[in-house]
ROLUMDREN-808575 format. One record per residue: residue in one letter; y, z, x of N, C-alpha, C, O in turn. Coordinates in steps of 0.2 Angstrom, whole numbers, padded with zeros to 4 digits, always signed. Layout:
<nodes>
aYZXYZXYZXYZX;...
</nodes>
This chain:
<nodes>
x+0560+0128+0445+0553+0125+0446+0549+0128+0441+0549+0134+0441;x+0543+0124+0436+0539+0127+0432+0534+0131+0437+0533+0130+0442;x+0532+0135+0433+0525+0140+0437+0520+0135+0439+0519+0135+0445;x+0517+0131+0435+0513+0124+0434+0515+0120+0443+0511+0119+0447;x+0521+0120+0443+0523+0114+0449+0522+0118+0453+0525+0116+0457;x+0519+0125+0455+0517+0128+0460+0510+0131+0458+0510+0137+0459;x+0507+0129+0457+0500+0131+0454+0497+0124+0460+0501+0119+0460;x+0490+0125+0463+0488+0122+0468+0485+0115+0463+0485+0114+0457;x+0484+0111+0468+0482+0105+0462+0475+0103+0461+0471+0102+0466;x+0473+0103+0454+0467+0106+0454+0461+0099+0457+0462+0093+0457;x+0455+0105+0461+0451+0102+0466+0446+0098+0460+0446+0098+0454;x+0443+0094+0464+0437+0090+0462+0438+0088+0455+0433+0087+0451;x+0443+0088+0453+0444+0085+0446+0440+0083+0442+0437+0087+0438;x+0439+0077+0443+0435+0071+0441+0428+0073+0440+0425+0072+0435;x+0427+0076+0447+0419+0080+0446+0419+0081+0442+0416+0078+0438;x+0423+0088+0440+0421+0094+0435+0422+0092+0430+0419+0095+0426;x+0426+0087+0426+0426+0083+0420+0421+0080+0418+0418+0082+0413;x+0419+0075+0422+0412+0072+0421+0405+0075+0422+0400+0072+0420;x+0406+0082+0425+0400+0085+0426+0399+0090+0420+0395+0095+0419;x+0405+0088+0414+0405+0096+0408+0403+0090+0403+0401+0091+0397;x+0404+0082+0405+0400+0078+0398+0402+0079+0392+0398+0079+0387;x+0409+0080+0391+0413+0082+0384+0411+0078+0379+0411+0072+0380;x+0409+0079+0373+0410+0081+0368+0415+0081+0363+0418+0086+0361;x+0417+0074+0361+0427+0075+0359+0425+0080+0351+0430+0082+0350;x+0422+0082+0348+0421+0089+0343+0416+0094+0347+0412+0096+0343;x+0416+0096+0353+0414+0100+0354+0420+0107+0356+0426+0108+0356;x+0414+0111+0358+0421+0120+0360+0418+0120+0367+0412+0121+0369;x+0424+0120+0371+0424+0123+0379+0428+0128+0381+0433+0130+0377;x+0428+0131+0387+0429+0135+0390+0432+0133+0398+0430+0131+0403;x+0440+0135+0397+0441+0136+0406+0441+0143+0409+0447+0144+0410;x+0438+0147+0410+0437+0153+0415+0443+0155+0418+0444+0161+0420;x+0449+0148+0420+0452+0149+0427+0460+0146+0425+0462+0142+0430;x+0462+0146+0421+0466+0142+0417+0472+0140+0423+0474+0134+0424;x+0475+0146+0427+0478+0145+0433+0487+0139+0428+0491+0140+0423;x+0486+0134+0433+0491+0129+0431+0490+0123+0428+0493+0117+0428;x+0483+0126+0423+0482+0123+0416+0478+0113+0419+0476+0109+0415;x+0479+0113+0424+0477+0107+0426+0469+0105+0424+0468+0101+0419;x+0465+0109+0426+0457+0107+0423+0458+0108+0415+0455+0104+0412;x+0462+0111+0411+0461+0113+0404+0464+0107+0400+0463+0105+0394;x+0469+0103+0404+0473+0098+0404+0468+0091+0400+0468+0088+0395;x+0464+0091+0406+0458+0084+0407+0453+0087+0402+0449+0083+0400;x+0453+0091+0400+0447+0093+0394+0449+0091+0389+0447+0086+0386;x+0455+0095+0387+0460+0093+0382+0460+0085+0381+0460+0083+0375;x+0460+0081+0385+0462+0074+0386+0455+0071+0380+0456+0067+0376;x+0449+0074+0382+0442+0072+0379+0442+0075+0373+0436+0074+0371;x+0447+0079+0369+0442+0083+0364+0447+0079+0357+0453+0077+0358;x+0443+0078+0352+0447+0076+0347+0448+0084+0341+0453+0088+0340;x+0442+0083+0338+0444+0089+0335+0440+0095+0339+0439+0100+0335;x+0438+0096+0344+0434+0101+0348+0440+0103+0348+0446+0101+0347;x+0437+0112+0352+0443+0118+0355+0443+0119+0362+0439+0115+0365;x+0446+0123+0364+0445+0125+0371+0451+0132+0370+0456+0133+0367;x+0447+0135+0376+0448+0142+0374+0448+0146+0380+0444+0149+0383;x+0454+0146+0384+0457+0146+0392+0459+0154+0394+0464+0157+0392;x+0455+0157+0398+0456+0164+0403+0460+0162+0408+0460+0157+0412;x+0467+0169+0409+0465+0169+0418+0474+0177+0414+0478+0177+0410;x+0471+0180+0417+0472+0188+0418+0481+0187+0422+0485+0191+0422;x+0481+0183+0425+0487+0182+0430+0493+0182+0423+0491+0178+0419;x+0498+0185+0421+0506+0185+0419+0507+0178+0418+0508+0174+0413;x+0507+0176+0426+0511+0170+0425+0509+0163+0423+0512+0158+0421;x+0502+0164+0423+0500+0158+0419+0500+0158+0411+0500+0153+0407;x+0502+0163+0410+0501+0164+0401+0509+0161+0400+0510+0159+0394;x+0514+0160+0404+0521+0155+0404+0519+0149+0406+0523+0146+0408;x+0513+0147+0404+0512+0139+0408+0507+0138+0402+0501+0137+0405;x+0507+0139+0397+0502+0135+0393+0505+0130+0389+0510+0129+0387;x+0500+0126+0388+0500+0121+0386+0501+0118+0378+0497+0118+0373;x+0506+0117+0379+0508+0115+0368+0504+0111+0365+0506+0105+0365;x+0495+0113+0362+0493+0110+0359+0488+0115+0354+0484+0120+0355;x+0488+0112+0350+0485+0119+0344+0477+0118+0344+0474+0121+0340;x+0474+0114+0349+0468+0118+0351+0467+0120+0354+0461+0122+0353;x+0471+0123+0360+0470+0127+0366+0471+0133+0362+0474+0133+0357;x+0466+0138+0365+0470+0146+0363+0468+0150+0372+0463+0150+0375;x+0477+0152+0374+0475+0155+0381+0472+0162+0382+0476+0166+0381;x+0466+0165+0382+0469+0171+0382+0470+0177+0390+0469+0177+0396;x+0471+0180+0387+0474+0184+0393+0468+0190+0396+0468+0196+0394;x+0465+0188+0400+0458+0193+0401+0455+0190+0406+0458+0185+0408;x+0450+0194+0408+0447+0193+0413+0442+0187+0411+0442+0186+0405;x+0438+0185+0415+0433+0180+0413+0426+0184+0412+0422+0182+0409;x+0425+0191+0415+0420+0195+0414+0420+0196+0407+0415+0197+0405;x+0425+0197+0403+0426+0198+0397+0424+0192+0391+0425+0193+0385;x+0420+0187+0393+0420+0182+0390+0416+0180+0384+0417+0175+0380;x+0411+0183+0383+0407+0185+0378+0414+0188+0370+0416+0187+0365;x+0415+0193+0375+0419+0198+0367+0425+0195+0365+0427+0196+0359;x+0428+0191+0369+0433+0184+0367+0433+0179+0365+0437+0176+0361;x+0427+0177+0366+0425+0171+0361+0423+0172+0355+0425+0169+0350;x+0419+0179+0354+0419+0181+0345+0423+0185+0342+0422+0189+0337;x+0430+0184+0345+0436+0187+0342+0440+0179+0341+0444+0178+0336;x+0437+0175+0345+0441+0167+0343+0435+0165+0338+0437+0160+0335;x+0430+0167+0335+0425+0163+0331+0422+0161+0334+0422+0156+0330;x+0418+0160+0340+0413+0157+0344+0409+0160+0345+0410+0166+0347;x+0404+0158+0346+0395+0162+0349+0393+0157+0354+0390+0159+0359;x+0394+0151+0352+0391+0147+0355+0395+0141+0358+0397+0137+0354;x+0396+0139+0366+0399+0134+0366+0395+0128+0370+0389+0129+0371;x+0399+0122+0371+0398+0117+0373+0397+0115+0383+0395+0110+0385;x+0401+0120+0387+0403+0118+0391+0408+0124+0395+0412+0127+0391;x+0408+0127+0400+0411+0131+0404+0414+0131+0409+0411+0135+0413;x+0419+0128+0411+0420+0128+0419+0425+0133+0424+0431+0133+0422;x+0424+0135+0428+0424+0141+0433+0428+0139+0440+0424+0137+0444;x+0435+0140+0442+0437+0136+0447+0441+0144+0452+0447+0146+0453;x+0434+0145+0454+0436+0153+0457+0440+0152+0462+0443+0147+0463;x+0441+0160+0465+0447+0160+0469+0454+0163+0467+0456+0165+0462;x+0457+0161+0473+0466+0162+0471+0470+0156+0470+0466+0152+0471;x+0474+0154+0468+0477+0148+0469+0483+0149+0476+0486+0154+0479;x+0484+0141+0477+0490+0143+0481+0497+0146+0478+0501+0149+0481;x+0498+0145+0472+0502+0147+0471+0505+0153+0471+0511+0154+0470;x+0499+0157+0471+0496+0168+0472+0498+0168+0480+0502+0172+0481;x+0495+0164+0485+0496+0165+0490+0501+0163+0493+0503+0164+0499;x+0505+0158+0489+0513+0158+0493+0518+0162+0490+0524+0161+0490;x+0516+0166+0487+0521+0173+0482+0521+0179+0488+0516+0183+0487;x+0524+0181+0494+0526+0186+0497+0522+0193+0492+0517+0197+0494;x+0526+0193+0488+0526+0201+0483+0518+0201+0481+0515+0206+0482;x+0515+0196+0480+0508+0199+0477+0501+0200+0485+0496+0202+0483;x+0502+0200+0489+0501+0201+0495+0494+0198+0497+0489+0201+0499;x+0494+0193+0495+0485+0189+0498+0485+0186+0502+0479+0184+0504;x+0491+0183+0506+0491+0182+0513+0494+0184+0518+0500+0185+0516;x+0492+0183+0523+0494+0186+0529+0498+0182+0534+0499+0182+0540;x+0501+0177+0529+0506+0172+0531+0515+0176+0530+0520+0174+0532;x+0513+0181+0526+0521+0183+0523+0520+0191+0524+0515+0194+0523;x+0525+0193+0526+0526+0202+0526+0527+0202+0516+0530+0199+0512;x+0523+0209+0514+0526+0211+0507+0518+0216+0506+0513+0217+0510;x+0520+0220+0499+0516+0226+0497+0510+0221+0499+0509+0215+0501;x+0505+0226+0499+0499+0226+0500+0495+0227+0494+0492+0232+0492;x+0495+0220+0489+0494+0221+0482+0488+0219+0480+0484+0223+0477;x+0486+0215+0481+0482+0208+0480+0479+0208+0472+0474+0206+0471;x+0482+0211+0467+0476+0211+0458+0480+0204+0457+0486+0202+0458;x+0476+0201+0456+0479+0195+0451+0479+0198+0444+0481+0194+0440;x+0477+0205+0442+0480+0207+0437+0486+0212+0437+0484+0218+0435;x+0493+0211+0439+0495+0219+0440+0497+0224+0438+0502+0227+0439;x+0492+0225+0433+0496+0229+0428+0490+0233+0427+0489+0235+0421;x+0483+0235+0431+0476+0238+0430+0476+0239+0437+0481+0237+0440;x+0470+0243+0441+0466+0245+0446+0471+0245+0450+0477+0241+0450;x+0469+0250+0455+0468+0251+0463+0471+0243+0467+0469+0237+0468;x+0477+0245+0470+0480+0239+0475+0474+0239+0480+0469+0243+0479;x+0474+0235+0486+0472+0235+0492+0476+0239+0497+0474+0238+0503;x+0480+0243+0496+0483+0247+0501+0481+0255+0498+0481+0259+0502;x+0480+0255+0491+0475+0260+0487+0469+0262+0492+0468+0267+0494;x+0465+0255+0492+0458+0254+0495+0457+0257+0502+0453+0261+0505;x+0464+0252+0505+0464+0255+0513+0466+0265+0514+0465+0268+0519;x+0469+0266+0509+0471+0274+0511+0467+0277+0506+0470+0283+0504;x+0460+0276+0504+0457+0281+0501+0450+0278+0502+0445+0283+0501;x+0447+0273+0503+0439+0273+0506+0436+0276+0510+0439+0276+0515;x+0431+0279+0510+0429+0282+0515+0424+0277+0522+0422+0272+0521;x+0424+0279+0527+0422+0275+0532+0417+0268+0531+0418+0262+0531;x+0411+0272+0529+0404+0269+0526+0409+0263+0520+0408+0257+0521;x+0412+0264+0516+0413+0260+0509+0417+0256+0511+0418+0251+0508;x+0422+0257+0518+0425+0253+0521+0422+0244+0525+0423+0238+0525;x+0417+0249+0529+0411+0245+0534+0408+0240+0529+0406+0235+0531;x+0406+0242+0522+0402+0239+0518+0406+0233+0516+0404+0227+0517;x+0414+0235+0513+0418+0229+0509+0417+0223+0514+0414+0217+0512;x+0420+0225+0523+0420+0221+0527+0417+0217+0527+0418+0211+0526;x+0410+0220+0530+0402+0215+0529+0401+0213+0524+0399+0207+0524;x+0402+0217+0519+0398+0212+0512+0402+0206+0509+0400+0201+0507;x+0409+0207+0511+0414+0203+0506+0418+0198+0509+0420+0193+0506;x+0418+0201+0517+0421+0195+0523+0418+0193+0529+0421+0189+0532;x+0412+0197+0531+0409+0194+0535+0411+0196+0542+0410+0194+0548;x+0415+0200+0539+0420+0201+0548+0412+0204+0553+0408+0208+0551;x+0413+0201+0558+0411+0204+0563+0408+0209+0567+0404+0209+0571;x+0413+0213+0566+0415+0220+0569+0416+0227+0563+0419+0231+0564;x+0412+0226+0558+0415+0231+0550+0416+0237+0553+0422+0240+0552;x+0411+0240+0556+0411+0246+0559+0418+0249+0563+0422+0253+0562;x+0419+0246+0567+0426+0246+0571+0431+0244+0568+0436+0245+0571;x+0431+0240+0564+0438+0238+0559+0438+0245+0555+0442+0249+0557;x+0433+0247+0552+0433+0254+0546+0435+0259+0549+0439+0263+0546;x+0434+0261+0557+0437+0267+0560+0444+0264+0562+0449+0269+0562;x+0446+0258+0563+0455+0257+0567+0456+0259+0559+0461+0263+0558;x+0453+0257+0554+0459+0257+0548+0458+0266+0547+0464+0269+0545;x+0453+0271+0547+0453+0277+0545+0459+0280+0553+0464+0283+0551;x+0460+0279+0559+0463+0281+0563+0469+0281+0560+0472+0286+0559;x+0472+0273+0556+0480+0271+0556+0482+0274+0549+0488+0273+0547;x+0477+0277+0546+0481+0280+0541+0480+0288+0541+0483+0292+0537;x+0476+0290+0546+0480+0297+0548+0487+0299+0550+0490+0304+0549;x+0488+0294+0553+0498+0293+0554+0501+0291+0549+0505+0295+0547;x+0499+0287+0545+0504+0283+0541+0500+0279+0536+0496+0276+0538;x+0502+0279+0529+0501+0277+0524+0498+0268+0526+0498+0267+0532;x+0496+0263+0522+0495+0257+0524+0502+0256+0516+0502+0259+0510;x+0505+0252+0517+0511+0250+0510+0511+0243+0512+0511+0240+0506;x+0509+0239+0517+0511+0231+0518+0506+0226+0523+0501+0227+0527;x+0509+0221+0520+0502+0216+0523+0504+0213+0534+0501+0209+0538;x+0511+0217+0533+0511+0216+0542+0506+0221+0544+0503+0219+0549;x+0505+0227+0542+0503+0233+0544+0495+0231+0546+0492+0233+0551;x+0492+0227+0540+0484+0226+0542+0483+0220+0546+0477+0219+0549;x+0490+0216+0546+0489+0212+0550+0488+0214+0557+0483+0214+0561;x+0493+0216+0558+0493+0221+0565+0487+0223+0568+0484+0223+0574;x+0485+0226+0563+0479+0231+0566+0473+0225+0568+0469+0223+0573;x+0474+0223+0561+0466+0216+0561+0467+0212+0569+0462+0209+0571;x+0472+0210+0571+0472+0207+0574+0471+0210+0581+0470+0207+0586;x+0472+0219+0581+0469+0220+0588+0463+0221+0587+0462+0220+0593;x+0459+0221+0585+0450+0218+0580+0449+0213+0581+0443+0212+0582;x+0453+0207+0581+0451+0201+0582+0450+0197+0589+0453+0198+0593;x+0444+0192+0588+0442+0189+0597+0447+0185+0599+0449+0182+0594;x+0449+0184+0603+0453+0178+0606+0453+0173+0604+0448+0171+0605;x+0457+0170+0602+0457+0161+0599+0453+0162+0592+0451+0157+0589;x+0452+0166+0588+0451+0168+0584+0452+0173+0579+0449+0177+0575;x+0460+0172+0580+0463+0179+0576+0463+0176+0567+0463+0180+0562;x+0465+0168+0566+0468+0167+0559+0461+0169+0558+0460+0173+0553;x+0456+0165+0561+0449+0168+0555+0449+0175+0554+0447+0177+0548;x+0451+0178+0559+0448+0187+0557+0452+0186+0552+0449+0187+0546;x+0457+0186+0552+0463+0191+0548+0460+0187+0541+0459+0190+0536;x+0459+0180+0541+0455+0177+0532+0449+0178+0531+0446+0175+0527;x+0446+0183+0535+0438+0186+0534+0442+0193+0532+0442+0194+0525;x+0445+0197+0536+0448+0204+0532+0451+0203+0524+0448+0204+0519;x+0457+0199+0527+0462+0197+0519+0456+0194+0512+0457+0196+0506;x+0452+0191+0514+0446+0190+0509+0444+0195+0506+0445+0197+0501;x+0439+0200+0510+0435+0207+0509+0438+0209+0504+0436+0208+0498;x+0445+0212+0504+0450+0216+0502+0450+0214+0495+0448+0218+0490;x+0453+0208+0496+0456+0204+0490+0449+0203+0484+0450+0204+0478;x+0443+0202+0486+0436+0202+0481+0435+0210+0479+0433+0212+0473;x+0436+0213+0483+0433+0221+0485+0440+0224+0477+0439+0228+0473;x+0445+0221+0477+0452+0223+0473+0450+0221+0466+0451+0224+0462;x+0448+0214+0465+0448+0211+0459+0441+0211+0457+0440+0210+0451;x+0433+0215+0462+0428+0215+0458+0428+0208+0458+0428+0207+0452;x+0428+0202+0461+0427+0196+0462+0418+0194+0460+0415+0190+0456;x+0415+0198+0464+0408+0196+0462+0404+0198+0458+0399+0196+0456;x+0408+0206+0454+0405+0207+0448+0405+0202+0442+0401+0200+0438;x+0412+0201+0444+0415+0195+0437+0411+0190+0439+0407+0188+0434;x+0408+0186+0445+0405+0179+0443+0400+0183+0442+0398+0180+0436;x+0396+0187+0442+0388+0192+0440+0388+0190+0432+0384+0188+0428;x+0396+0193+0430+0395+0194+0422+0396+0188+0419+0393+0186+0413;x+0400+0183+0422+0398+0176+0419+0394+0172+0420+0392+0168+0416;x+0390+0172+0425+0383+0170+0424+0378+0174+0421+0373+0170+0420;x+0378+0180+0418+0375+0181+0415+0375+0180+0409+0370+0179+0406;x+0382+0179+0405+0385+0179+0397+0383+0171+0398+0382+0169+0392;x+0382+0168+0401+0384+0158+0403+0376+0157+0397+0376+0155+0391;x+0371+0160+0401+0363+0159+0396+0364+0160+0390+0361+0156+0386;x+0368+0164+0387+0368+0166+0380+0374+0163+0377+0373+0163+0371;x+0380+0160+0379+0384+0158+0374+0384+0150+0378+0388+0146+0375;x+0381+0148+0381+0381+0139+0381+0375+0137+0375+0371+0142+0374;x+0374+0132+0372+0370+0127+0368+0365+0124+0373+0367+0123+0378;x+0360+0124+0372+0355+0120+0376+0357+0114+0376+0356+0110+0371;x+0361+0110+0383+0361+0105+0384+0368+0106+0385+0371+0101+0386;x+0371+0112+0386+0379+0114+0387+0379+0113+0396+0374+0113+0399;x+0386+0114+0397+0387+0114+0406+0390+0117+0407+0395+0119+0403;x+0386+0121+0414+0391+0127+0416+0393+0122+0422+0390+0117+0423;x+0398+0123+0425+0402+0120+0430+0407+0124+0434+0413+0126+0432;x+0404+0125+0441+0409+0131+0443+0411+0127+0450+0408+0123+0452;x+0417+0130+0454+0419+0125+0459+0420+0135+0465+0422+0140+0461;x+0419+0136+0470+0416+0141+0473+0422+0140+0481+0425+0135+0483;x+0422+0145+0483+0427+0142+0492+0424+0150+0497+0427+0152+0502;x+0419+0153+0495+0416+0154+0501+0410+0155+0500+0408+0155+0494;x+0406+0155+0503+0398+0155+0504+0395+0161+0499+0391+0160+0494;x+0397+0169+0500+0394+0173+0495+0393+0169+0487+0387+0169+0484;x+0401+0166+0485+0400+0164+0482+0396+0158+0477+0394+0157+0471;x+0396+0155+0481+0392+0148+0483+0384+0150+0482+0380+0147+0479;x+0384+0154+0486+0373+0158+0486+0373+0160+0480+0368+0158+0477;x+0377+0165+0476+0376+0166+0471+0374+0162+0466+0369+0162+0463;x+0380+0157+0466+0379+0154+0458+0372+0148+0462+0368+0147+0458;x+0371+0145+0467+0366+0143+0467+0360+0145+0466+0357+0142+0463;x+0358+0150+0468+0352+0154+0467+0351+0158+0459+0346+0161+0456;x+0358+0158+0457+0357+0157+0448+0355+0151+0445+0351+0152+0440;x+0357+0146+0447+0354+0139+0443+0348+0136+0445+0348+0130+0443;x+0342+0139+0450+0338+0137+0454+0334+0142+0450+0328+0140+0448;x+0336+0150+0448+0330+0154+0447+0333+0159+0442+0329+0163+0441;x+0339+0159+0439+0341+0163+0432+0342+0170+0436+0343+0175+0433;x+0341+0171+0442+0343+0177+0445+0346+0176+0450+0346+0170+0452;x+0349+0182+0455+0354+0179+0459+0350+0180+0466+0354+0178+0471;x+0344+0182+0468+0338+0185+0471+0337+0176+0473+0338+0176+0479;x+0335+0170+0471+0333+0165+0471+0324+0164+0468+0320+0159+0470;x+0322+0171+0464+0316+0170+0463+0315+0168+0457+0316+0171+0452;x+0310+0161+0457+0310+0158+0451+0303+0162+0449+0299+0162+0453;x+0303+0164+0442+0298+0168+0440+0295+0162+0437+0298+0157+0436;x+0288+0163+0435+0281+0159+0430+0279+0161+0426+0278+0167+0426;x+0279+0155+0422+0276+0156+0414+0267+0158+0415+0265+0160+0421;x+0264+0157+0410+0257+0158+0410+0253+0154+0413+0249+0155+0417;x+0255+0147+0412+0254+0141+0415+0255+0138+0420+0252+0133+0423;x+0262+0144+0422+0263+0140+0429+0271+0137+0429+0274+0136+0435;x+0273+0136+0424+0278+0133+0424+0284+0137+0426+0284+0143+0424;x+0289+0136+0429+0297+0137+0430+0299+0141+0425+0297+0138+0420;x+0302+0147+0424+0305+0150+0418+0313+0150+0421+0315+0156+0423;x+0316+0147+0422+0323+0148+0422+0329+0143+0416+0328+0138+0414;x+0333+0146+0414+0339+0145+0409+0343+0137+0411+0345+0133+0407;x+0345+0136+0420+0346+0130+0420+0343+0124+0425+0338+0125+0428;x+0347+0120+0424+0342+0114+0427+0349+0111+0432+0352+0106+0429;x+0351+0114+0438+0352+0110+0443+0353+0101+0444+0350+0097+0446;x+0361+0101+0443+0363+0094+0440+0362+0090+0448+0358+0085+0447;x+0364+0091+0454+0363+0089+0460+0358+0096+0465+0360+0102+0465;x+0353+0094+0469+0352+0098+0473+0355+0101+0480+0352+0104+0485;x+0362+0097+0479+0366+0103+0485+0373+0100+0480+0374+0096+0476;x+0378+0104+0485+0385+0103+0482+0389+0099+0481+0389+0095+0486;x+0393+0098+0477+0397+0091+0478+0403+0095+0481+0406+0100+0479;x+0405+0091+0486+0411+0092+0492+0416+0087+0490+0415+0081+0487;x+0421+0089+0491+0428+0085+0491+0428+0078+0496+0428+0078+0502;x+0429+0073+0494+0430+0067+0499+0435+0067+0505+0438+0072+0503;x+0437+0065+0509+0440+0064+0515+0446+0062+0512+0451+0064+0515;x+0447+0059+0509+0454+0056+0505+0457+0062+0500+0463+0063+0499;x+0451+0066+0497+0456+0071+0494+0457+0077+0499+0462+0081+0500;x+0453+0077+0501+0455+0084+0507+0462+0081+0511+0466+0085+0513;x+0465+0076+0511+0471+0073+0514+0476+0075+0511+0481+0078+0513;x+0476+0073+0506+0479+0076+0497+0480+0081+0497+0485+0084+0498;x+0474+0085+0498+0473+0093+0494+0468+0098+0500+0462+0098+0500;x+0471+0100+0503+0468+0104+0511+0463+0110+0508+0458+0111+0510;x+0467+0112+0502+0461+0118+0500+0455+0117+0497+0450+0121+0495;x+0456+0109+0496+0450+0107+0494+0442+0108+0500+0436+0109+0499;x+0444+0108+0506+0440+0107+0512+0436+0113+0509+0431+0111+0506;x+0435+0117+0509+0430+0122+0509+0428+0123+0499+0424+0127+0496;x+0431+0119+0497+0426+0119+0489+0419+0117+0489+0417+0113+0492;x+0416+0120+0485+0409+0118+0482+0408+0118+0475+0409+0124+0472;x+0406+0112+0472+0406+0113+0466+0398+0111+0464+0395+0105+0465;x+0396+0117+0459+0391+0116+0456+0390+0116+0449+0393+0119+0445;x+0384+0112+0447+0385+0110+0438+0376+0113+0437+0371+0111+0440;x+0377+0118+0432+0369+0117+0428+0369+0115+0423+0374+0116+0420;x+0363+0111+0419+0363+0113+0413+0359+0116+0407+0353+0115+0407;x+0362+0118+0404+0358+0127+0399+0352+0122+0395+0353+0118+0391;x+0344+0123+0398+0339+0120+0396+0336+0127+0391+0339+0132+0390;x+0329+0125+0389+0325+0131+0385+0320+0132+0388+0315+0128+0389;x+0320+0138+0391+0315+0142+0395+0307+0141+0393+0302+0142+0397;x+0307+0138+0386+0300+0135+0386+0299+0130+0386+0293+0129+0385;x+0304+0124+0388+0305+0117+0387+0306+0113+0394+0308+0107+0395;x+0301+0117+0399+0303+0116+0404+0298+0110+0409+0297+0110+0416;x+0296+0105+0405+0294+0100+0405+0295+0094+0401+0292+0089+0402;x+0303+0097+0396+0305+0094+0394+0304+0092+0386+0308+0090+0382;x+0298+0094+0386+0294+0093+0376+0301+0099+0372+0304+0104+0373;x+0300+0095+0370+0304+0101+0363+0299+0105+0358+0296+0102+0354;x+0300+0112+0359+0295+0118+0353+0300+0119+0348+0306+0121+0348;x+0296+0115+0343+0299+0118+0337+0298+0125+0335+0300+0127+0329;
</nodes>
């Protein structure tokens, strides 16, 4: 079976094609290349345009796609500014961002992101850099522990989760994903052990990959290297991240505070294509179960002096 036939299949499609407005000689950007499915449907739109495809995982750079406009490269999306002016770009047409893991990361035992299969305690979708999650759990200190919790998964209990985990590695090393399950689950409430244990396994997994630095850096580099009238296009599956990139496209900052001109007017970078999210349909969530917690949002890159729409020469 190719890597591709096990790569999830890609959400909101059609949204996010139509939401990037192609440009058949324009240059775009997949952030999330995965199993090539979104760069696939771009590709479909570009005549002589490029497209210029990230995603840090091994196994996707065996899954690319035979056509001499794609160039894949092998990096983080934080990285995205210094990659495109090594491909000849400064400036692109369009962006799109389809965060997360795939299923197809999380049905792999060995890479360790879910708490459905025993195996290492790994979770990098890059493995070949940083600190695993079994690193995290045998050397954070109590407080950095309590923090990942709360900040990254919302668990309930961060404090008492951070001391069971400092108790259980006075005994013994953390190597496996039975091991946190175990614990998380004497942590968890009644009738709600799957949620703990995908509020913990989440923490972990963001807190390993720096998840929220990287959307920080990409919507930062996004102002600077889209064209006025380019789209950013990001599809999101938990709330931190969902507030984030909203409160970006609302106010150019991640705070939600829209600063003013002299005048009075809005100074923000983009212009908010719907004012809430577009959600998956009832017939695709049938299809596609991972879709049920997607959010996808579109801005697009206007000019911060232009924000009544006149054009300043």
């Amino acid at each position: 079976m190719m890597v591709s036939d096990r790569y999830h299949t890609p959400v909101l499609l059609h949204d996010c094609i139509n939401g990037l407005e192609i440009n058949k000689d324009g240059d775009y950007v997949d952030v999330t290349y995965g199993g090539g499915g979104h760069s696939r449907e771009i590709l479909k739109g570009l005549e002589s345009g490029r497209l210029i495809a990230f995603d840090q995982d091994a196994d996707a750079q065996s899954n690319k796609i035979d056509d001499d406009r794609l160039t894949l490269v092998k990096a983080n999306f934080k990285f995205l500014k210094k990659n495109l002016r090594l491909n000849g770009l400064r400036v692109v047409d369009g962006i799109l961002g389809d965060l997360g893991v795939s299923s197809y990361q999380f049905d792999e035992a060995e890479r360790g992101f879910s708490f459905r299969f025993e195996g290492p305690l790994d979770m990098r979708m890059n493995q070949q850099v940083g600190p695993t999650a079994a690193d995290i759990l045998n050397s954070y200190s109590f407080e950095d522990l309590a923090s990942v919790f709360r900040r990254y998964g919302e668990v309930p209990n961060p404090g008492k989760l951070a001391k069971a985990v400092i108790d259980f590695r006075q005994e013994e090393s953390f190597k496996d994903t039975l091991q946190l399950k175990n614990l998380s689950l004497s942590m968890a409430t009644f009738k709600k052990e799957k949620q703990y244990l995908s509020k913990v396994f989440q923490a972990l997994r963001i807190e390993v990959n720096e998840e929220m630095r990287a959307l920080e850096e990409l919507l930062l580099q996004s102002v600077e290297l889209l064209r006025v009238g380019g789209r950013l296009v990001i599809i999101s599956y938990h709330s931190l991240e969902d507030r984030m990139v909203k409160n970006f496209f609302r106010s150019g900052n991640f705070e939600g505070r829209v600063g003013k001109d002299f005048y009075g007017n809005d100074i923000k970078p983009f212009r908010a294509i719907s004012s809430k999210a577009i959600k998956a349909t009832v017939e695709e969530i049938e299809r596609n179960p991972r879709a049920r917690s997607a959010r996808l949002r579109i801005g697009e890159r206007i000019n911060e002096q232009t924000q009544k729409g006149k054009k300043i020469n």
